[in-house]
N, C-alpha and C positions, 0 to 999 in steps of 0.2 A: 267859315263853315260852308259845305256845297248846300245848294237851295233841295231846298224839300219839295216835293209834289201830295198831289191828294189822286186819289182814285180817279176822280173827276178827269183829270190834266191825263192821265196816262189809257182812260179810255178814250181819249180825244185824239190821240196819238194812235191807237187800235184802230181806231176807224178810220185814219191817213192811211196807215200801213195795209192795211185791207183794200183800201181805193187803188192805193198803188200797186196790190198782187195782181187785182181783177185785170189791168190795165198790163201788165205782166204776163198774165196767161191769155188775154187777147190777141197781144201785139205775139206771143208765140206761135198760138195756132194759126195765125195767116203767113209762118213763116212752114209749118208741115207741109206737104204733099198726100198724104196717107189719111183719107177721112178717117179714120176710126180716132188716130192719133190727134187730131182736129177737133172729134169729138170730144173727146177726155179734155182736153185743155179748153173745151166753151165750155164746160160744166166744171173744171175749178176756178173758172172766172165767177162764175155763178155762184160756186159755193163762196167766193169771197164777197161776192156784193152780200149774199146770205149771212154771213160772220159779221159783215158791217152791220147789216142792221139790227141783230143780235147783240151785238156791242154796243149800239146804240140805244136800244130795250134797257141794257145791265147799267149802263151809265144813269137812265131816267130812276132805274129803280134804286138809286144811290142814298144814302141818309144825307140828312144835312151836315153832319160832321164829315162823311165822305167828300166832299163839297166844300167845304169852307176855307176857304184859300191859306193855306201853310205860311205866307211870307207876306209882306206890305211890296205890295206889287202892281202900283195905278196903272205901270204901259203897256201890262198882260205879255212883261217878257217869258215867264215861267213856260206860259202854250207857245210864244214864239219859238221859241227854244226847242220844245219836244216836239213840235212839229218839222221843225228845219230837221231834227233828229232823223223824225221819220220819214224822212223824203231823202236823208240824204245816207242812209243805216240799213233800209231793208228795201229789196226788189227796186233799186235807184240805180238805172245802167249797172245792172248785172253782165256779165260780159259772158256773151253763149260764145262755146267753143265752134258751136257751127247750129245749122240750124236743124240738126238731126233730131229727132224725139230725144233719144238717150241723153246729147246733148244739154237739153231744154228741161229735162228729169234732174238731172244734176247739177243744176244750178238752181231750180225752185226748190229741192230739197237745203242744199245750201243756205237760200235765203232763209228758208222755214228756222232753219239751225240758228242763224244771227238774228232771227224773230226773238226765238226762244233766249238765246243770248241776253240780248237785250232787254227784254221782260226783265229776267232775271236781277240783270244791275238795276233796272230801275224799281224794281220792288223793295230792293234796300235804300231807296230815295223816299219813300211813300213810308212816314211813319203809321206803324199800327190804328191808330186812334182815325188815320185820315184813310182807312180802307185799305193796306197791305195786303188783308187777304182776297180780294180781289182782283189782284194781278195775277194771284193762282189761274183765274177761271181763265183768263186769257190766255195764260199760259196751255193750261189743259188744250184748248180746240187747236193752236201749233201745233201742240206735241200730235194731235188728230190727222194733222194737216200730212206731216212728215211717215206716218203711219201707211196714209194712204199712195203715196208719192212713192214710198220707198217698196209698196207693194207692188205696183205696176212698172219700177224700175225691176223688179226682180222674175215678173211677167213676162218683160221686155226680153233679157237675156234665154 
């Protein structure tokens, strides 16, 4: 049988993957020339530390069933596990084509995609009773993410 998660385990992985965008859209804007272009990628770095602790909010406001560990797991493999996921699944040496804005657009949209992905598969890991539908909400602010991303790609051209 694959191991189950609870809401808990996969907001704790939201907040990896968050650390890892901000760190993502840092390490891009020192790679633009074009303030403006510079701007917009400090301020989706922003917006991820902002989702992290938003994530971090939704996880405290968790029930205790949300919380209560799915499986007899004393070495705390279950977060080892979806952490290594999230480090090694979303905005983990994404490979820019160059370090063009366009570039850097189409590969954070990308990641946002394999964000949303992912959620996805791991929301059917996360039986109902341990908080399913709270993969939604993480879901939803990607899909935000990918919105905005794919607006200023379309700005760009």
């Amino acid at each position: 049988m694959a191991n189950e998660f609870n809401a808990n385990d996969i907001f704790e992985m939201a907040i990896k993957i968050e650390k890892n965008g901000a760190i993502f859209y840092r390490d891009a804007a020192n790679q633009v020339k074009v303030e403006k272009y510079k701007k917009f990628l400090l301020e989706l770095a922003e917006m991820e530390d902002s989702h992290k602790e938003t994530f971090a909010t939704m996880k405290k406001e968790l029930s205790d069933d949300e919380t209560l560990p799915t499986t007899f797991d004393p070495n705390d493999e279950n977060i080892l596990y979806l952490k290594a996921l999230a480090d090694t699944q979303v905005f983990f040496n994404k490979e820019q084509p160059d370090a063009s804005f366009k570039g850097i657009l189409c590969t954070a949209i990308q990641a946002e995609k394999d964000s949303i992905a992912f959620y996805l598969g791991m929301k059917e890991l996360v039986p109902a009773k341990f908080g399913q539908s709270r993969i939604g909400d993480i879901i939803k602010e990607e899909m935000g993410h990918i919105k905005l991303l794919a607006g200023k790609l379309t700005e760009y051209y």
